[in-house]
N, C-alpha and C positions, 0 to 999 in steps of 0.2 A: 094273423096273416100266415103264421110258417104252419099251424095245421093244415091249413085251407089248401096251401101250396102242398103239405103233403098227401093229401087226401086225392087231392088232383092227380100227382107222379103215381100212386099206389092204382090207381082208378085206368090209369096208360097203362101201367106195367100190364096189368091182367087183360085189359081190353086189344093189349098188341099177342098177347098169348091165346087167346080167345078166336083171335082172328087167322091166327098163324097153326091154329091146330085144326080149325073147320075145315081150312084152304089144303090143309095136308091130307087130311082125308082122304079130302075127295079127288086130291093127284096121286095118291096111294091106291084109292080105287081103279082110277084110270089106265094106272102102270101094271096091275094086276092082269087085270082085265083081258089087257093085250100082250099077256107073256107067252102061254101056252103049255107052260107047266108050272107047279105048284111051288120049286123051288125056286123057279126063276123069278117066280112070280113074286114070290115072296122077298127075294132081294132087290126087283124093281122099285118096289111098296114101298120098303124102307129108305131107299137112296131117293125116293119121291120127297117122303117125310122128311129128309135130311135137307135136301135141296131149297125145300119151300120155308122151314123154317127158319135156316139162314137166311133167305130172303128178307126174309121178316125181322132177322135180328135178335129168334130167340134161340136159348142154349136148348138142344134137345140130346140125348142119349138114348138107343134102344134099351127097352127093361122085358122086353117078351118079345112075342110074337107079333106082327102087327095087324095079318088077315085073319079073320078066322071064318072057316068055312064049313059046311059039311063033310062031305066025301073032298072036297075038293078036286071037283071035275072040271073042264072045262064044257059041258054039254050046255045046251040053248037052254034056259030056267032055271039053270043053275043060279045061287047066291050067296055074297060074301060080304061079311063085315068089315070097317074099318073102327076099332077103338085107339084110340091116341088120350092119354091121360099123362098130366104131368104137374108139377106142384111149382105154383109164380111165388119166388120171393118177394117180398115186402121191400122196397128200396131202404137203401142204409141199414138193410138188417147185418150187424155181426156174423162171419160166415160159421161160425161155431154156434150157432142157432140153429141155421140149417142145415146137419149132419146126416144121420140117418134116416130120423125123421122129422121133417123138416118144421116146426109148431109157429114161426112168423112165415104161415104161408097160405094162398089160396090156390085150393086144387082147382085148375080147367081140364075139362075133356070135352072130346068130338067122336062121333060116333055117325060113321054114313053105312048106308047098306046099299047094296048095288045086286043085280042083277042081270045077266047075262041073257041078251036077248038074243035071235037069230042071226042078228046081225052083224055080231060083238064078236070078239076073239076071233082066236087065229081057222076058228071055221066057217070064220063068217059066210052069210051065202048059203049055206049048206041046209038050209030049212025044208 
């Protein structure tokens, strides 16, 4: 029974992380979208990331960049990425397992692409 029970909790853990990374995304995209420049942009994205996966109850930390873009224009067809990647510990893992790199863990990521249509950003309208 106590595998069963743990196979279940390890099975949550990832699946609340899985969940919490998609949703981040795609409010990361959101917050971009609508900033109107590239740094701003980029710091909306991240305080998205931040926001939603507290929600959720997971630990996250930035380790890079979170959009990535082209030119990173704000023009109508312009497009941008959101990668979110991050490593779910194992419940009851000893935290000295997961140091650097972390070996009782499973990697989630989420990855949205967005695309800025005529309608979108701060020019919207302007088609």
């Amino acid at each position: 029974m106590v595998p069963l029970v743990y196979v279940v909790m390890a099975a949550l853990s990832v699946q609340r992380a899985a969940f919490a990374e998609t949703a981040a995304a795609r409010e990361a995209a959101r917050a971009y979208a609508t900033a109107g420049s590239d740094a701003a942009g980029e710091q909306r994205a991240e305080q998205a990331v931040a926001l939603v996966m507290r929600d959720h109850g997971v630990r996250w930390a930035p380790t890079g960049r979170v959009i990535s873009c082209g030119d990173c224009s704000y023009a109508p067809g312009s497009t941008f990425t959101v990668d979110l990647r991050r490593t779910v510990t194992l419940p009851f893992v000893p935290s000295w397992l997961c140091g650097q790199r972390c070996v009782a863990g499973i990697v989630v990521s989420a990855h949205h692409r967005e695309r800025l249509d005529c309608y979108a950003g701060p020019g919207a309208g302007t088609c």
